[in-house]
Backbone as a printed PyTorch tensor [residue, N CA C, xyz], in Angstrom:
tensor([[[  2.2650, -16.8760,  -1.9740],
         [  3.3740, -15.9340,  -2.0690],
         [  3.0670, -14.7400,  -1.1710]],

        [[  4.2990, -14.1910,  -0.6550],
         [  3.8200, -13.3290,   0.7820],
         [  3.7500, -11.9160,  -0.1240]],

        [[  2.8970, -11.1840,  -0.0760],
         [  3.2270,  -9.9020,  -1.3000],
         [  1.7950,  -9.4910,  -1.9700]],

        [[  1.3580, -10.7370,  -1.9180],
         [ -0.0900, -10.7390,  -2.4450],
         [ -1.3130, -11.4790,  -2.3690]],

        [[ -2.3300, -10.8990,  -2.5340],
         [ -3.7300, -11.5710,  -1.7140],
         [ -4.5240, -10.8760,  -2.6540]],

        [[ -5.5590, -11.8960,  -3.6030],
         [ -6.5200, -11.8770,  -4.1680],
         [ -8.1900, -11.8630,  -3.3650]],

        [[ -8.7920, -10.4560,  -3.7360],
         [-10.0780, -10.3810,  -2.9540],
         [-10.9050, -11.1710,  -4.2860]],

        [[-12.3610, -11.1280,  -3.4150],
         [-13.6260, -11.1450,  -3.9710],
         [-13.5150, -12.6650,  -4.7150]],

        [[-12.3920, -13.4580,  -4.4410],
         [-12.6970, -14.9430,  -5.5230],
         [-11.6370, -15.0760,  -7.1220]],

        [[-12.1180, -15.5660,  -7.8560],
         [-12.1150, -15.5500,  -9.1220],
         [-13.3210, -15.0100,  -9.8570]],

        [[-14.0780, -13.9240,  -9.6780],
         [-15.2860, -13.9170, -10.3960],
         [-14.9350, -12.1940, -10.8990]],

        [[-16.2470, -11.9750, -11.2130],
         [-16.1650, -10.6420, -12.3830],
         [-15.6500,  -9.4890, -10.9790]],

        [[-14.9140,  -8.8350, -11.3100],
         [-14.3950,  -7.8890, -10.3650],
         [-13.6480,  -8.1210,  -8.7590]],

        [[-12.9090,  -9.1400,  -9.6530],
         [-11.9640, -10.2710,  -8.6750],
         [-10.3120,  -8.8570,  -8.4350]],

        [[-10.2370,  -9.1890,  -7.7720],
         [ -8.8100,  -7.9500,  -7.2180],
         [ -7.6020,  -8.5460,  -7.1650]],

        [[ -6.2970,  -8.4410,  -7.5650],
         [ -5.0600,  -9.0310,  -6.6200],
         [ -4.4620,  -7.7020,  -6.3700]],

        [[ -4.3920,  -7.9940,  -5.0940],
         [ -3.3170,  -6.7440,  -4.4150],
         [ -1.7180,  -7.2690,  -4.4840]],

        [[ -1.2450,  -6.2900,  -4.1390],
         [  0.5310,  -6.3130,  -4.4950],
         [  1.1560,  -5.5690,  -4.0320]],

        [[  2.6540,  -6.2380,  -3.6500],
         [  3.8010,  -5.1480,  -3.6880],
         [  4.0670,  -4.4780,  -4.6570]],

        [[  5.2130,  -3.8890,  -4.8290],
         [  5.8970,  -3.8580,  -6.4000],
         [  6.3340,  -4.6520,  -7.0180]],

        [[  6.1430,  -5.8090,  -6.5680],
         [  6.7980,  -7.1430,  -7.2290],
         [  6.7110,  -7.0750,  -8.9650]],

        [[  7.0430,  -6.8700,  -9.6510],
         [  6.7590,  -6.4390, -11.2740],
         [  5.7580,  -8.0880, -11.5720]],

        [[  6.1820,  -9.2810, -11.0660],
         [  5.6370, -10.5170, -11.5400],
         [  4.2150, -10.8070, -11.7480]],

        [[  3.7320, -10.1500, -10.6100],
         [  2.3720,  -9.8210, -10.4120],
         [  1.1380,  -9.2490, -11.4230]],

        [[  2.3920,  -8.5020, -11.9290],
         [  1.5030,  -7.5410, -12.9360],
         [  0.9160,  -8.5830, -14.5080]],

        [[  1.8420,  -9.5870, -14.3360],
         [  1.1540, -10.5790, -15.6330],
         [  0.2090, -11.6940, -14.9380]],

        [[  0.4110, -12.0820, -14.1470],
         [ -0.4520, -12.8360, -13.0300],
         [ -1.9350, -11.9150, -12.6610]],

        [[ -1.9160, -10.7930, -12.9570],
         [ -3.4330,  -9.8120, -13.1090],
         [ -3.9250,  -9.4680, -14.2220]],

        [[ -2.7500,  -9.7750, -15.1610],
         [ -3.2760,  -9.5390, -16.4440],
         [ -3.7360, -10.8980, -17.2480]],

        [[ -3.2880, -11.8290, -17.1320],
         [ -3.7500, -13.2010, -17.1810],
         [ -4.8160, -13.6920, -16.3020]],

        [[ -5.2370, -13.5050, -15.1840],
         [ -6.4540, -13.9800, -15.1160],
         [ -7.4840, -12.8390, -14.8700]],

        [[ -7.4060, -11.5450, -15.5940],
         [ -8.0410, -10.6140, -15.4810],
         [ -8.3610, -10.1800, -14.5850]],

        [[ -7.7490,  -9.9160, -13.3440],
         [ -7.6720,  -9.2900, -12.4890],
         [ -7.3820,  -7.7860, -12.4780]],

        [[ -8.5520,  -6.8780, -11.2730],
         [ -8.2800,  -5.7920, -10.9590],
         [ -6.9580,  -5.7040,  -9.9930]],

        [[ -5.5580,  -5.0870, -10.5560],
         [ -4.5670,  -5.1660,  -9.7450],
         [ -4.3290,  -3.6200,  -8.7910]],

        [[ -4.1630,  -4.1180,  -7.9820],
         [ -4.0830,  -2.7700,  -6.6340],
         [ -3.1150,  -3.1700,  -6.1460]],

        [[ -2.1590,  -2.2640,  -5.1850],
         [ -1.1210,  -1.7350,  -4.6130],
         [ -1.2970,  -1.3610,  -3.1590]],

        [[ -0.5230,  -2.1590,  -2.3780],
         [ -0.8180,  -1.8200,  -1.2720],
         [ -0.0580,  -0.9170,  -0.5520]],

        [[ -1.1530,   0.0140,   0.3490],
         [ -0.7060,   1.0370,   0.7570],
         [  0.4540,   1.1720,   1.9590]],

        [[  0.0480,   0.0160,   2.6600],
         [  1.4230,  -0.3270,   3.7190],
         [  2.4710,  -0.8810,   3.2380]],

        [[  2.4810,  -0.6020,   2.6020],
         [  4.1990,  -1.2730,   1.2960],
         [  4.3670,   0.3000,   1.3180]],

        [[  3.8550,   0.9600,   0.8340],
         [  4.2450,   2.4630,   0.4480],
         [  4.4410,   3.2830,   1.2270]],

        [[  3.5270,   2.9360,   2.2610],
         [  3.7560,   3.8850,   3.2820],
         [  5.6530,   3.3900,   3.9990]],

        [[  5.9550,   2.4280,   3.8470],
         [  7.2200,   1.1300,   4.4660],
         [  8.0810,   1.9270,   4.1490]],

        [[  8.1920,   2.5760,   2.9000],
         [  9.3760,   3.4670,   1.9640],
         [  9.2160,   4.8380,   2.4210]],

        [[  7.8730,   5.4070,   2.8130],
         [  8.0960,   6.6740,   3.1950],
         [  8.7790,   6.6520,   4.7640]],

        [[  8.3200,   5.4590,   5.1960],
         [  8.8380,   6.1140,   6.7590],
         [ 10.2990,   5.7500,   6.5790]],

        [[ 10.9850,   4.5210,   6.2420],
         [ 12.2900,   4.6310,   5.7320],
         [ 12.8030,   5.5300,   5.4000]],

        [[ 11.9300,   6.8560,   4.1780],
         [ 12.7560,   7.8230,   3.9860],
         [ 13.3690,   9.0550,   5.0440]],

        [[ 11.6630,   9.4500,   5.6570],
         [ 11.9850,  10.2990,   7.1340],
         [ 13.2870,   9.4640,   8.4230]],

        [[ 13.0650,   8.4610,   8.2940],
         [ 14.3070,   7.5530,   9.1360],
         [ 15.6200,   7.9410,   9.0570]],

        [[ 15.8080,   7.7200,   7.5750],
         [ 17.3600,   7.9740,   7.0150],
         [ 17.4440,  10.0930,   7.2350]],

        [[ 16.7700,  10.1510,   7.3870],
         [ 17.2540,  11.5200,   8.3220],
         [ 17.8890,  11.9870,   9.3310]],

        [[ 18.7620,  12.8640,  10.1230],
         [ 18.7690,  13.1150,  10.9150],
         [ 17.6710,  13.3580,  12.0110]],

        [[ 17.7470,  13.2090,  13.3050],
         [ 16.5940,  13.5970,  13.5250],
         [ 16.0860,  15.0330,  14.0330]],

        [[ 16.8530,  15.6970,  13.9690],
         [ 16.7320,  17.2650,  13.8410],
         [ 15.9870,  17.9640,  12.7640]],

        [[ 16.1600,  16.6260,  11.5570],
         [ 15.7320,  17.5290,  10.2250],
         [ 14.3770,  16.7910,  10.1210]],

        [[ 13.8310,  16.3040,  10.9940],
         [ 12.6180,  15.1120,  10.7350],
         [ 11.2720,  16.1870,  10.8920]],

        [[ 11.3490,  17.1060,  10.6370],
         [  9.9960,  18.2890,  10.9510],
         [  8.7790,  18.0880,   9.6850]],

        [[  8.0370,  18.2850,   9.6640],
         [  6.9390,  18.6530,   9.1960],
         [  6.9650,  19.2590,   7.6310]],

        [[  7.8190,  19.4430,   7.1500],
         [  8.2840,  20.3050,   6.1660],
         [  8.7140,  19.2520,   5.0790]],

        [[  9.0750,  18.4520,   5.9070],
         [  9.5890,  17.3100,   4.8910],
         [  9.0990,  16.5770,   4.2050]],

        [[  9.2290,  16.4270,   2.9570],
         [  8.0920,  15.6550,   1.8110],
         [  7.7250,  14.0780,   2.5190]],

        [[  8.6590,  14.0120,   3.3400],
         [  8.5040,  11.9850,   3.3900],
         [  7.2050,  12.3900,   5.1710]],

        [[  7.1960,  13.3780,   5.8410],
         [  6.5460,  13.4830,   6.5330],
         [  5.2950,  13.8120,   6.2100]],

        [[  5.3410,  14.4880,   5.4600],
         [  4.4440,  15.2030,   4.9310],
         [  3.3600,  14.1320,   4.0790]],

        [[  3.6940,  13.1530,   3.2700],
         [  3.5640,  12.0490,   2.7430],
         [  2.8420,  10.8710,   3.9630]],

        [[  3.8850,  10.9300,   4.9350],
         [  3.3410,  10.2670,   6.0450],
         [  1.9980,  10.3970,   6.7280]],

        [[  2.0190,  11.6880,   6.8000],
         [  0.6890,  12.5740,   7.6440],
         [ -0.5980,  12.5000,   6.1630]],

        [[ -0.1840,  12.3820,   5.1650],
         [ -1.6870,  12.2340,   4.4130],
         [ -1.8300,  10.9350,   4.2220]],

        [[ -0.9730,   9.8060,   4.2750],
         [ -1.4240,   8.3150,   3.8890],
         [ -2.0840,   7.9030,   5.4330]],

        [[ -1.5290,   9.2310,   7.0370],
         [ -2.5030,   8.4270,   7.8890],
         [ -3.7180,   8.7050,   7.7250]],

        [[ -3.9980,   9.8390,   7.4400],
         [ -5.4900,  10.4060,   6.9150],
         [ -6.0300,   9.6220,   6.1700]],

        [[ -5.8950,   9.0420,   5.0070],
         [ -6.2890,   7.9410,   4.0330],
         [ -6.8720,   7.4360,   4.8900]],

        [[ -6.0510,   6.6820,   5.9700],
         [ -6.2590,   5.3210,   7.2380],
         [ -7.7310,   5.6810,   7.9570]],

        [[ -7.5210,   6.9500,   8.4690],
         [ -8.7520,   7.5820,   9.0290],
         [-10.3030,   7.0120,   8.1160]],

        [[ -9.8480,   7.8240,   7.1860],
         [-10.9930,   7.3400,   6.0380],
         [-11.6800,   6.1660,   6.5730]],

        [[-10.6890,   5.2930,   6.2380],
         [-10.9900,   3.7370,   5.9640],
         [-11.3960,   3.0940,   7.2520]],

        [[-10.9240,   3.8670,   8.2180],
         [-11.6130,   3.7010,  10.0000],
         [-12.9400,   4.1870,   9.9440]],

        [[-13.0910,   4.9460,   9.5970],
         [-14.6010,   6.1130,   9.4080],
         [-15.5080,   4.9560,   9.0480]],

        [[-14.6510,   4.1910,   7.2530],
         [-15.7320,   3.9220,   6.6410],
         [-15.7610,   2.1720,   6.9440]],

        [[-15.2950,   1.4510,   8.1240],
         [-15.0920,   0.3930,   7.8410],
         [-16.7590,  -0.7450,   8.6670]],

        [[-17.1590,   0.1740,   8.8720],
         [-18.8500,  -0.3010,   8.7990],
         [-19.9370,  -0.0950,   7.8990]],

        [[-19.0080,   0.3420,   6.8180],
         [-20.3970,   1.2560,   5.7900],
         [-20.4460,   0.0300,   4.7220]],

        [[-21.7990,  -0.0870,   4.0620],
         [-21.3620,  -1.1210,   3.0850],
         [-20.5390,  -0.3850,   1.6120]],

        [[-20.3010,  -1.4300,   0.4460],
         [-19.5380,  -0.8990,  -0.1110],
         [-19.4730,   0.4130,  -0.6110]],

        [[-20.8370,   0.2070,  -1.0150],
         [-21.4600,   1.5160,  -2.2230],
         [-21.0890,   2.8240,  -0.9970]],

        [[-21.0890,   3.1320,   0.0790],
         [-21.3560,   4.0490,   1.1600],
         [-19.7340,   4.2130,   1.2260]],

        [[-19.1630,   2.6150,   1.4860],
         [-17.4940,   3.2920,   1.7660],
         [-16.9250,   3.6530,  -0.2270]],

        [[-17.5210,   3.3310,  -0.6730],
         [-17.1100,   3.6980,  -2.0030],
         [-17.2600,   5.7570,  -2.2110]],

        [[-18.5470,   5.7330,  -2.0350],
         [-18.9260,   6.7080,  -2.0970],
         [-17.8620,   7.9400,  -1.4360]],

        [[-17.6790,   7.3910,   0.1500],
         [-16.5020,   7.9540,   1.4660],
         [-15.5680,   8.2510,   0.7600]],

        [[-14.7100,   7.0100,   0.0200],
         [-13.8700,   7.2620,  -0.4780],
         [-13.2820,   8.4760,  -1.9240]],

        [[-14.8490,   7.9930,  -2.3990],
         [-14.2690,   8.9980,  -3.3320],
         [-14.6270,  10.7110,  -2.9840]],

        [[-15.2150,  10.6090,  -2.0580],
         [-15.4430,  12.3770,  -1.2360],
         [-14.3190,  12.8040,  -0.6440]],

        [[-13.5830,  11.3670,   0.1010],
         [-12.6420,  12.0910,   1.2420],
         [-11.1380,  11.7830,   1.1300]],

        [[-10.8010,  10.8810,   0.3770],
         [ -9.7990,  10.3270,   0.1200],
         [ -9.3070,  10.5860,  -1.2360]],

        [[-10.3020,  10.8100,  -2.1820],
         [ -9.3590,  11.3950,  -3.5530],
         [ -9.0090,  12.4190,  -3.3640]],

        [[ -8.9360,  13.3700,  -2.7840],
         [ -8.5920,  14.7940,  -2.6710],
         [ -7.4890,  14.7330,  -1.5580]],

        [[ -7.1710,  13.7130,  -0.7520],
         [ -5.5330,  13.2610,  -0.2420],
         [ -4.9970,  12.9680,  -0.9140]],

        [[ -5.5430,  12.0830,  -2.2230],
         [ -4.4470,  11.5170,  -3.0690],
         [ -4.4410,  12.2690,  -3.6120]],

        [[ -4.4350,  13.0680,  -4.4730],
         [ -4.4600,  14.3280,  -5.1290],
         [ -3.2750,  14.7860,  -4.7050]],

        [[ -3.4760,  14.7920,  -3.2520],
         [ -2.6500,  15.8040,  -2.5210],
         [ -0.9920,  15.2730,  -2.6660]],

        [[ -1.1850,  13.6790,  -2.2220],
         [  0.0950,  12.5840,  -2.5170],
         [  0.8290,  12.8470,  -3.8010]],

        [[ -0.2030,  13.1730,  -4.6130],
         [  0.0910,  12.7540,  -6.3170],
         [  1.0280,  14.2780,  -6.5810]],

        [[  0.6330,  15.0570,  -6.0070],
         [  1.1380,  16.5330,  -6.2460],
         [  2.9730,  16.2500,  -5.5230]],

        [[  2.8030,  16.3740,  -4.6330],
         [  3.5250,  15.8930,  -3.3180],
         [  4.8920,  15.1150,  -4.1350]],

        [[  4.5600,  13.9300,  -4.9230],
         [  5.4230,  13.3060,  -5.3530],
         [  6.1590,  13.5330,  -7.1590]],

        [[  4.8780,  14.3200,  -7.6470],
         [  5.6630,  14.9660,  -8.7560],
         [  6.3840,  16.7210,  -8.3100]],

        [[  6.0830,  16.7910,  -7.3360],
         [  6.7560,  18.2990,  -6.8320],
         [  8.2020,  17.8380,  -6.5400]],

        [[  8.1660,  16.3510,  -6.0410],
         [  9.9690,  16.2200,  -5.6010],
         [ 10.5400,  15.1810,  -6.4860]],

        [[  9.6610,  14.8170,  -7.5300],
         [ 10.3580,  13.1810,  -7.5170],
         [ 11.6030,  13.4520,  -8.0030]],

        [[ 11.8740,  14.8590,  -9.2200],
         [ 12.7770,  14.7670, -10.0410],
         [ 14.0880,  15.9520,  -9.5480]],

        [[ 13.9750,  16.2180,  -8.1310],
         [ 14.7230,  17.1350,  -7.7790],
         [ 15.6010,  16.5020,  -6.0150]],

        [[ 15.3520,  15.3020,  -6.3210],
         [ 16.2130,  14.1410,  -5.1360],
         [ 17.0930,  13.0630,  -6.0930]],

        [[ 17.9800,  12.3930,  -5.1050],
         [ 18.4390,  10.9790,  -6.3300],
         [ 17.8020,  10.2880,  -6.1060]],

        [[ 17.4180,   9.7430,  -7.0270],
         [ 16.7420,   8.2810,  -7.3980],
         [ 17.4650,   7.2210,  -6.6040]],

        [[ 18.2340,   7.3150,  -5.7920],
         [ 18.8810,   5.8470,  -5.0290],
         [ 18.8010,   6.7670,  -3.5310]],

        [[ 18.7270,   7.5430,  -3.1710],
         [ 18.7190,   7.8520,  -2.0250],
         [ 16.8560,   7.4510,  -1.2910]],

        [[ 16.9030,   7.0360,   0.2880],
         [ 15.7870,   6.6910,   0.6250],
         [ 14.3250,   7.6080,   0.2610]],

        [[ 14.2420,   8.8960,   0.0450],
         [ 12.9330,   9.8420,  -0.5950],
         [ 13.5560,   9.2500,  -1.8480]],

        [[ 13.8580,   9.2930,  -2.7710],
         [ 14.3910,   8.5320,  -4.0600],
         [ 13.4100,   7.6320,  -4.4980]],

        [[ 13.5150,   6.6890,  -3.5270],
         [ 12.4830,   5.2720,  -3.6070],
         [ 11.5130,   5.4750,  -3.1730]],

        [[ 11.1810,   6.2500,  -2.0810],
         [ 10.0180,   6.5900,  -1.7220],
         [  9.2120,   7.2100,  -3.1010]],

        [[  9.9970,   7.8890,  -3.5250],
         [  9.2520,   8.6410,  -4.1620],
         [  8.9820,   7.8280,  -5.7900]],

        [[  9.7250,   7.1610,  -6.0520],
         [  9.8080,   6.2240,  -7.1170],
         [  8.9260,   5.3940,  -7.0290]],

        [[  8.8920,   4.9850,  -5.9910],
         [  8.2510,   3.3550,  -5.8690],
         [  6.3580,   3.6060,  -6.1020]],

        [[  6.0710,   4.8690,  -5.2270],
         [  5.4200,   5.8970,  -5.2950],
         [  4.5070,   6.1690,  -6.4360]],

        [[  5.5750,   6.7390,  -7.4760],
         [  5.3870,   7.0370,  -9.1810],
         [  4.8940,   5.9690,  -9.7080]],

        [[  5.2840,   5.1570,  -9.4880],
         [  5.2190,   3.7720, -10.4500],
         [  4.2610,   2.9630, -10.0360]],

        [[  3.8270,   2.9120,  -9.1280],
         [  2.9370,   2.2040,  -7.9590],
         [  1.3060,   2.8190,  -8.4230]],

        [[  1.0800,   4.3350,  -8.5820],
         [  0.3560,   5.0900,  -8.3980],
         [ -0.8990,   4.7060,  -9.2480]],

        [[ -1.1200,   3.9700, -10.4900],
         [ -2.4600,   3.8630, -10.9570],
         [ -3.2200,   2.5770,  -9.9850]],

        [[ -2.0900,   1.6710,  -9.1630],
         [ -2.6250,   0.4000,  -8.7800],
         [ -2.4500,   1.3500,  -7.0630]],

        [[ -2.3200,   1.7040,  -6.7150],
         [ -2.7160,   2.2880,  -5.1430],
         [ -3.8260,   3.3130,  -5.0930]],

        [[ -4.5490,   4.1030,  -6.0990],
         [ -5.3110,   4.7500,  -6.5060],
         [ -6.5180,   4.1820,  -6.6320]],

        [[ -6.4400,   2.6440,  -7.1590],
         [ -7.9010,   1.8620,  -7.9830],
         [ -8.6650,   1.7200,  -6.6900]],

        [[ -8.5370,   1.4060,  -5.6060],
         [ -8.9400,   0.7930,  -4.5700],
         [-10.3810,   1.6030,  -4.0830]],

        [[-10.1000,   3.1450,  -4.1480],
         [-11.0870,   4.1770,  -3.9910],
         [-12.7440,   3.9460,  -5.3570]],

        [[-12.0550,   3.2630,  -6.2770],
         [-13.5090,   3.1210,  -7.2030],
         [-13.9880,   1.7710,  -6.6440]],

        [[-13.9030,   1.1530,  -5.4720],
         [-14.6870,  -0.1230,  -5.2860],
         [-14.8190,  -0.1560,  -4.0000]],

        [[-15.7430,  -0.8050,  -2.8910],
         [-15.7840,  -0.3420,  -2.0160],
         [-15.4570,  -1.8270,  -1.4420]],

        [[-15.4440,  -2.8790,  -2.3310],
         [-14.8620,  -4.1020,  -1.7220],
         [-13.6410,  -4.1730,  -1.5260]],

        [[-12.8800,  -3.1890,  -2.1870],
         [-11.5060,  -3.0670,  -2.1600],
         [-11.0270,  -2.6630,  -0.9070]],

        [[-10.2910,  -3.4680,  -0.0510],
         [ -9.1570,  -3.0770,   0.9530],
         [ -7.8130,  -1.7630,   0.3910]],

        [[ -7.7920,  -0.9560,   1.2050],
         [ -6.2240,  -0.3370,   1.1420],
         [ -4.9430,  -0.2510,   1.3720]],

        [[ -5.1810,  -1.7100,   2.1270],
         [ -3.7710,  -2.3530,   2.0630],
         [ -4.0720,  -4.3100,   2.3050]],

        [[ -2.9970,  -5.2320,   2.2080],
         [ -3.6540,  -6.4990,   2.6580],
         [ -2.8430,  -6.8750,   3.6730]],

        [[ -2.8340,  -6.3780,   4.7260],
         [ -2.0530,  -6.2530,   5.8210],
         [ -2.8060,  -7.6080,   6.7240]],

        [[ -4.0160,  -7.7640,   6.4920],
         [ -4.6500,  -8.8140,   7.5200],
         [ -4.2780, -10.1480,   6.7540]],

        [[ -4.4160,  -9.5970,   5.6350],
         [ -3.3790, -11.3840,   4.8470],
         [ -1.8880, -11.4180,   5.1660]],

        [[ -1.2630, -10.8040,   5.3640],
         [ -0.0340, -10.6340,   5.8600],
         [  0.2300, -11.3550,   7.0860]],

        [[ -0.8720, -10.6410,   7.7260],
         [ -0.8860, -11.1040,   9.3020],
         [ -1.0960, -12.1700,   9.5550]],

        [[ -1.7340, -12.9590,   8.8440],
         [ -2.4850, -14.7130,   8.5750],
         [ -1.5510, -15.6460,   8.2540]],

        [[ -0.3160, -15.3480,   7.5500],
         [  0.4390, -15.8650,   7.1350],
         [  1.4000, -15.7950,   7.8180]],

        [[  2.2480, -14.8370,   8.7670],
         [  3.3230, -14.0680,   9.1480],
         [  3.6990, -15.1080,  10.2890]],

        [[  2.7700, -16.3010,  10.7920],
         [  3.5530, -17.0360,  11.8820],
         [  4.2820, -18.3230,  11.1730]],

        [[  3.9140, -18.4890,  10.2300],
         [  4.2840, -20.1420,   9.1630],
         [  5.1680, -19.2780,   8.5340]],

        [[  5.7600, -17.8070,   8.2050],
         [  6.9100, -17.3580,   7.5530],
         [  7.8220, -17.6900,   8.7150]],

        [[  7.8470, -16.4340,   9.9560],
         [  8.1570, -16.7710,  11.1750],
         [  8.7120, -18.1900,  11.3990]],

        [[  7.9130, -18.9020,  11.8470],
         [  8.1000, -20.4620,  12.1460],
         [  8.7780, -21.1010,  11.2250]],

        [[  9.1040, -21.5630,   9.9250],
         [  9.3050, -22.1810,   8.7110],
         [ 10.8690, -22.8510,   9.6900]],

        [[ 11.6020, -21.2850,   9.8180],
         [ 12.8630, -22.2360,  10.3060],
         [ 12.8210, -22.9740,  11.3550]],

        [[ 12.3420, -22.7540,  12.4580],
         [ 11.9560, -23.4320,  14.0250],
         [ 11.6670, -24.3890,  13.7900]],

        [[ 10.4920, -24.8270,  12.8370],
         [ 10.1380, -26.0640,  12.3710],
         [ 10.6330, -26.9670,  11.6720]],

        [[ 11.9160, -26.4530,  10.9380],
         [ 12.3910, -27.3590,  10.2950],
         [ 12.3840, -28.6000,  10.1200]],

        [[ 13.4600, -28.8050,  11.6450],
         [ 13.3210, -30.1070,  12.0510],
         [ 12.5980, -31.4140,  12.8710]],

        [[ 11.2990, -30.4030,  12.9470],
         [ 10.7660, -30.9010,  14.4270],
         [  9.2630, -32.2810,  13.4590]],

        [[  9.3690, -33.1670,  14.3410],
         [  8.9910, -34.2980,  13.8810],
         [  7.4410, -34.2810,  14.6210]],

        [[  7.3840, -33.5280,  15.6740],
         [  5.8250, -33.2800,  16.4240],
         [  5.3860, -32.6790,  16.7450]],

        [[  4.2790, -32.3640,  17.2120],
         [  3.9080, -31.2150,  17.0470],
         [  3.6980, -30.5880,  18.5700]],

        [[  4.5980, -31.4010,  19.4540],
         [  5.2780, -30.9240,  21.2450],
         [  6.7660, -30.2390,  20.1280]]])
């Protein structure tokens, strides 16, 4: 299923990452899985939200930019730390990256309840709220990825292809 990618196996401190797909969430709770949230899903809704802007009003000031500019910092992090072993990027993470999310977490209870809920910051900011204990976990483990974008990527030519192939009987 395109949405989600289980790290580390089936064994003790086994991961499934996720969209918001709600289905997921019993599929982690049934085979005891640590469930995480991926951050390029979230980030997908913030830039959508700065989008649905004019682009005059797209400045710096704006919660969905503003949002933007600390989830790239997160990224930084995870560039910094993507030679360290776990315990080291664990460690990274929780020095340099909880105190962005912090920053996110503020960020999104400062606006969530003063936009509509159906407008694009709406969802951003919703999806956001609701998302937030499973996009957060990732920083206490250092095996943990912050987004599963390279499983995405692994898969993304057989999504791609599915129709092209339909009919084709060889593999010319």
């Amino acid at each position: 299923q395109a949405g989600a990618s289980v790290w580390s196996g089936m064994r003790e401190g086994a991961a499934l990452m996720s969209d918001g797909y709600e289905v997921y969430n019993e599929i982690a709770r049934t085979h005891g899985l640590t469930h995480l949230a991926c951050w390029a899903h979230c980030r997908r809704y913030w830039m959508e939200a700065l989008q649905a802007l004019p682009k005059m009003a797209r400045t710096r000031e704006q919660p969905a930019a503003q949002a933007i500019e600390l989830i790239a910092k997160l990224y930084e992090v995870e560039k910094r730390a993507k030679d360290l072993g776990d315990e080291e990027r664990r460690v990274m993470r929780q020095q340099d990256s909880a105190p962005l999310l912090a920053q996110i977490e503020a960020l999104v209870h400062q606006h969530q309840h003063a936009v509509l809920p159906q407008s694009a910051l709406g969802k951003a900011l919703h999806y956001t709220a609701s998302q937030w204990s499973k996009l957060t976990r990732y920083v206490n483990d250092g095996r943990w990825p912050i987004d599963n974008n390279p499983c995405e990527n692994a898969i993304r030519p057989f999504v791609v292809g599915r129709k092209g192939w339909l009919f084709a009987d060889t593999p010319a």
